[in-house]
VOBA-1610 file (N, C-alpha, C; in pm, whole numbers, padded with zeros to 5 digits, always signed):
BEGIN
Unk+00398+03991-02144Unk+00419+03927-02273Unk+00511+03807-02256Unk+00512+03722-02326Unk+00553+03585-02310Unk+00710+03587-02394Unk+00819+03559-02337Unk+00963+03560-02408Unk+00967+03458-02468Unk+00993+03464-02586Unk+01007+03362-02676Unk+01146+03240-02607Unk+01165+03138-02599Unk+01291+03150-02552Unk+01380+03121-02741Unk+01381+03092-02808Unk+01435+03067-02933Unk+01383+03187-02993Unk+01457+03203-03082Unk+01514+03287-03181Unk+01377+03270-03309Unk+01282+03306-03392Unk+01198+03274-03429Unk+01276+03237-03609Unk+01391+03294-03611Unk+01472+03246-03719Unk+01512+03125-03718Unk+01526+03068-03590Unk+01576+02925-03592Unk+01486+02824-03666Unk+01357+02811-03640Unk+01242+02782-03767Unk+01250+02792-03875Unk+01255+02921-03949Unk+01279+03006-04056Unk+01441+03000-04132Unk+01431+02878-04190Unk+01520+02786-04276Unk+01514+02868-04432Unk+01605+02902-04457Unk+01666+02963-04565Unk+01632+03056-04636Unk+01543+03134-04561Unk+01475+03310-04615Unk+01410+03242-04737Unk+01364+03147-04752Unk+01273+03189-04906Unk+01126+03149-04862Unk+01028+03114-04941Unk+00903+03158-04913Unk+00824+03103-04864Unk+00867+03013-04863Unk+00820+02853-04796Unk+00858+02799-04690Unk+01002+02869-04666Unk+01115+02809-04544Unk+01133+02678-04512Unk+01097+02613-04615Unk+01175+02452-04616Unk+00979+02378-04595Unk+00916+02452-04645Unk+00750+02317-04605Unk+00715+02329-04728Unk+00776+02292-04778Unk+00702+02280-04949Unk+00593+02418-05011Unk+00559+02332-05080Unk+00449+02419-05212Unk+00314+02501-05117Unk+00283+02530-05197Unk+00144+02630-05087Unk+00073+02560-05078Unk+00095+02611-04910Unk-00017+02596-04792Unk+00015+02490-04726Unk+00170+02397-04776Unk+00173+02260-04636Unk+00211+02394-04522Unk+00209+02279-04449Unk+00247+02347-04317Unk+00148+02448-04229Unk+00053+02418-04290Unk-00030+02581-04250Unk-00157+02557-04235Unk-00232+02470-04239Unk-00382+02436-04165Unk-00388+02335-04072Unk-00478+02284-03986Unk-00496+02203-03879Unk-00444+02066-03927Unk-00424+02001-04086Unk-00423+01876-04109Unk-00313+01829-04079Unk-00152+01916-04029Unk-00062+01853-04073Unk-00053+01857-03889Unk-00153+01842-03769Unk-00186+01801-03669Unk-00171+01674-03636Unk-00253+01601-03747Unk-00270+01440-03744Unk-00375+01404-03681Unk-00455+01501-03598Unk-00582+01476-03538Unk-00571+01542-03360Unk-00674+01499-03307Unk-00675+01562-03157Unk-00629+01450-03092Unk-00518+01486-02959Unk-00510+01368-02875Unk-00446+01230-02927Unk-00493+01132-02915Unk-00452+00990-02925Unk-00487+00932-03059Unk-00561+00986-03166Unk-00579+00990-03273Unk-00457+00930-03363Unk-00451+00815-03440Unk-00396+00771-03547Unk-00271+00687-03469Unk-00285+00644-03333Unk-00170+00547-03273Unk-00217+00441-03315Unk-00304+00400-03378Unk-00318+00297-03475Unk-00253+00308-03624Unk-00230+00401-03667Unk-00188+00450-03798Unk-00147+00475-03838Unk-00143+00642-03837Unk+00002+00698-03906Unk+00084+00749-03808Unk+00086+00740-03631Unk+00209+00753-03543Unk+00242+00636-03508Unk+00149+00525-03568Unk+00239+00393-03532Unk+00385+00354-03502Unk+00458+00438-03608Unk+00620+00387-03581Unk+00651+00486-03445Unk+00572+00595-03365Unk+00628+00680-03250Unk+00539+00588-03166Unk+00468+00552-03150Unk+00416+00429-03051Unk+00475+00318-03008Unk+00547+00263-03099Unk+00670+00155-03119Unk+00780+00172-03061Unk+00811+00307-03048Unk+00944+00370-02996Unk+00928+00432-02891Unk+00800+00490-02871Unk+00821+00598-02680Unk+00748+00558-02606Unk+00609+00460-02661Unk+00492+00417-02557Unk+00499+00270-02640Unk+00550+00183-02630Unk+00548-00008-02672Unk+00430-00038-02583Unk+00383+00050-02441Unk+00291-00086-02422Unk+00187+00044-02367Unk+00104+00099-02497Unk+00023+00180-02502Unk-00082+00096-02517Unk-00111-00036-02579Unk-00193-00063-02650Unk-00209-00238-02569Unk-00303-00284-02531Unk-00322-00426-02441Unk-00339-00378-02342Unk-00401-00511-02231Unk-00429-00470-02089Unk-00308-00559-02037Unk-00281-00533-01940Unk-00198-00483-01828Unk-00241-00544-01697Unk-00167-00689-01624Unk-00241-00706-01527Unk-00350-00650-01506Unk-00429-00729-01370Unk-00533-00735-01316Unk-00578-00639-01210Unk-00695-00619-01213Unk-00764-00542-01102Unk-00826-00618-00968Unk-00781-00662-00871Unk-00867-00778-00781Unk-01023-00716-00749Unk-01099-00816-00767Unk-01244-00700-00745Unk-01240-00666-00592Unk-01280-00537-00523Unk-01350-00487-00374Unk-01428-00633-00358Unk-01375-00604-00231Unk-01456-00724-00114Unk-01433-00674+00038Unk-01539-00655+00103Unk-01532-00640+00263Unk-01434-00749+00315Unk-01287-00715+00392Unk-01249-00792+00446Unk-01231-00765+00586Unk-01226-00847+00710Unk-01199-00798+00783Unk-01079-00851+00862Unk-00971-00759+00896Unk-00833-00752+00927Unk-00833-00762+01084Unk-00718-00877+01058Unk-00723-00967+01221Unk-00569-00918+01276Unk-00586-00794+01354Unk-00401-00785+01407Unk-00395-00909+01513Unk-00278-00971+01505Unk-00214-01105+01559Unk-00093-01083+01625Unk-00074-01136+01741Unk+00007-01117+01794Unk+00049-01238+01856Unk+00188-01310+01857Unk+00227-01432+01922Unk+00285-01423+02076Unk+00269-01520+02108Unk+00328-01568+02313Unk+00451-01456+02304Unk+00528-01480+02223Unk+00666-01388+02216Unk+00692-01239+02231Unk+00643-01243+02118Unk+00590-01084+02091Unk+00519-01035+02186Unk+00412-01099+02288Unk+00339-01036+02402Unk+00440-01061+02539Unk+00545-01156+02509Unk+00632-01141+02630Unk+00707-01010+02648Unk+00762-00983+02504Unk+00887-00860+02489Unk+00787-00728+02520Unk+00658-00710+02506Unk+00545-00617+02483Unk+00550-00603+02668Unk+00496-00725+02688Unk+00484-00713+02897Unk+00610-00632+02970Unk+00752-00690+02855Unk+00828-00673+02933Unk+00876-00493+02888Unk+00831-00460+02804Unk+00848-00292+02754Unk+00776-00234+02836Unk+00628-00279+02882Unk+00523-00208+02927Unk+00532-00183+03044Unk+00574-00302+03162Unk+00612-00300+03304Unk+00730-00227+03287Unk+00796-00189+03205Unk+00915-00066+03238Unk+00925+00018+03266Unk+00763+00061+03197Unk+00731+00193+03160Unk+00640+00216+03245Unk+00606+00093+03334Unk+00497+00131+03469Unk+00344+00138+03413Unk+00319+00074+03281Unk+00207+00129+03196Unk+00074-00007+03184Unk+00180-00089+03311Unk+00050-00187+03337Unk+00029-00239+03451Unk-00056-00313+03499Unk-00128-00317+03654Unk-00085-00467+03674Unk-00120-00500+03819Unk-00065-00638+03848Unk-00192-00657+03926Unk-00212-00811+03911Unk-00360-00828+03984Unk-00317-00988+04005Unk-00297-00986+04173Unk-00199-01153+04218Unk-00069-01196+04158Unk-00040-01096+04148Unk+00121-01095+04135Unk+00145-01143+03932Unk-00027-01119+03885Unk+00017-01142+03701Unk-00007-00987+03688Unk+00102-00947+03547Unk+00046-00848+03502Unk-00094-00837+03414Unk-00175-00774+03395Unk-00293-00765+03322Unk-00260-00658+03199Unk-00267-00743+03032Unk-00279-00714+02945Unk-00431-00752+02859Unk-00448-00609+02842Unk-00597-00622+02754Unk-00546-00590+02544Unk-00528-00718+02536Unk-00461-00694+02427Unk-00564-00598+02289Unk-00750-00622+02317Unk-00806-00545+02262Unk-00806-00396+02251Unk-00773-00373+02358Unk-00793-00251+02350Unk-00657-00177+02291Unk-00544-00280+02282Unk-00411-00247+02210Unk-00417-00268+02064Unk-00541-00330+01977Unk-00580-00347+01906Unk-00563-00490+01820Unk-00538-00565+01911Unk-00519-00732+01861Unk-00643-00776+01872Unk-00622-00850+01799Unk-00773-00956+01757Unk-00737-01056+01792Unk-00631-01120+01792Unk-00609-01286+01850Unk-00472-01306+01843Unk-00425-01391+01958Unk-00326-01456+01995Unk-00272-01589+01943Unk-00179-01560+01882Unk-00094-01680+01826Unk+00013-01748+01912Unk+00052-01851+01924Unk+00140-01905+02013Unk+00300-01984+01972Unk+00291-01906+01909Unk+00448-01889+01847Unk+00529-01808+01964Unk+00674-01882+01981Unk+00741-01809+02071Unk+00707-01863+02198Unk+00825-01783+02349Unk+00806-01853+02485Unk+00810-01715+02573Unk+00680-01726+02710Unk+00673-01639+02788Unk+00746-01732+02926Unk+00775-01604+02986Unk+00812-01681+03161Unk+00750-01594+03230Unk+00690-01506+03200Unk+00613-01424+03360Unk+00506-01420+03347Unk+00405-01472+03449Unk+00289-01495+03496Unk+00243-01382+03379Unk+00096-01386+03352Unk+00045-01257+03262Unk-00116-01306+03282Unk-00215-01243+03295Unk-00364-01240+03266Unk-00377-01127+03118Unk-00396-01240+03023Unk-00416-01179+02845Unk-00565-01197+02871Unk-00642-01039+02810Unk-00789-01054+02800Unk-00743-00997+02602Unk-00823-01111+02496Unk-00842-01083+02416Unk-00939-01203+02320Unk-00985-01140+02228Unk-01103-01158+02185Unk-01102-01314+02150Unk-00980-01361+02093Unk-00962-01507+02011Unk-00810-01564+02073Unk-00745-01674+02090Unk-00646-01722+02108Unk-00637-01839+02035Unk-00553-01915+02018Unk-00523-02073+02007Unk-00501-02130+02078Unk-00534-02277+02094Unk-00496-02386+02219Unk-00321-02402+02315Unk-00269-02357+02172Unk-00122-02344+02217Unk-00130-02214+02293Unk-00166-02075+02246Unk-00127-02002+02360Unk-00152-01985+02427Unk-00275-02033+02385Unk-00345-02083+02629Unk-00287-02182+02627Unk-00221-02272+02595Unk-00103-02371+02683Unk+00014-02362+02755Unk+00058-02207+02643Unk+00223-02159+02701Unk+00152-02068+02811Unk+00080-01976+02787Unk+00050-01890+02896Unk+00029-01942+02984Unk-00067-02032+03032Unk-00070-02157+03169Unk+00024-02197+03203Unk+00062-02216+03162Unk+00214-02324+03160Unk+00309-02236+03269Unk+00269-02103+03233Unk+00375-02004+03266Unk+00288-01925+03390Unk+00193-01991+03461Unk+00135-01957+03572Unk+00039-01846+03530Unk+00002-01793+03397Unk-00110-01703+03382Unk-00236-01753+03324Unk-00297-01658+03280Unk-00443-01695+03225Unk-00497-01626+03161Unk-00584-01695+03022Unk-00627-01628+02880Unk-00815-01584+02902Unk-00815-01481+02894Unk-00969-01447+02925Unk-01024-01424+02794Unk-01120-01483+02753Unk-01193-01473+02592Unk-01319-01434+02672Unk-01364-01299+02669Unk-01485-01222+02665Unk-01565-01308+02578Unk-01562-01344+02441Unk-01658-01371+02370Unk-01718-01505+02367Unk-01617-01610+02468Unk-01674-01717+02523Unk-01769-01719+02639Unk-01728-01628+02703Unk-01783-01573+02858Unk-01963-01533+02835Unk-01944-01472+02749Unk-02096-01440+02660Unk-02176-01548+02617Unk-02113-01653+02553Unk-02208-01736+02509Unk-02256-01817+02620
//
């Protein structure tokens, strides 16, 4: 059985017959409801709409529509220097003529940006680069392998 937590007298305002709801029958059928749900926030709960929900009513920023995009992880000269230099620490990359060999695809980069400065030789195999970071990487005695030029 369900405990009331209040007192059912606390309702029950001044023992007489009505207990404070007027003449017969307020208080006592579905009407003094106001309706189901969201019913009459145009109307007659207008002034409690005003006061607990102000922005019940208008739209509300935008929705951007779905569109297939496809997401390019980027990585700059810099960022692949500090990366070479974590990775050869960790013994977790190969040397081929004294460059280390980073396959940045398979680390999940899509293309090389050339922001930032390398100093150790490196062979970068990845899908896209810029002119600059095949400039610094050369520069710096390594070399940028684009598979998808190699193909055409």
């Amino acid at each position: 059985m369900v405990v009331r937590r209040r007192k059912k007298s606390r309702k029950l305002r001044g023992r007489t017959r009505t207990m404070g709801w007027g003449r017969i029958g307020q208080h006592r059928g579905s009407g003094s409801r106001g309706g189901f749900g969201a019913a009459g926030m145009h109307k007659h709960m207008w002034t409690w709409v005003v006061k607990y929900a102000p922005t019940w009513f208008g739209k509300h920023g935008f929705n951007q529509p779905l569109k297939y995009q496809i997401r390019t992880e980027e990585i700059n000269v810099g960022e692949l220097a500090e990366l070479v230099d974590k990775l050869a620490a960790a013994g977790k990359l190969e040397k081929e003529n004294d460059k280390y060999v980073v396959n940045l695809a398979e680390m999940g980069y899509y293309k090389l940006l050339g922001r930032g400065k390398i100093k150790q030789p490196v062979k970068v195999i990845v899908p896209e680069a810029t002119e600059l970071a095949i400039k610094k990487i050369e520069e710096a005695g390594g070399e940028v392998v684009l598979p998808r030029k190699a193909e055409a």
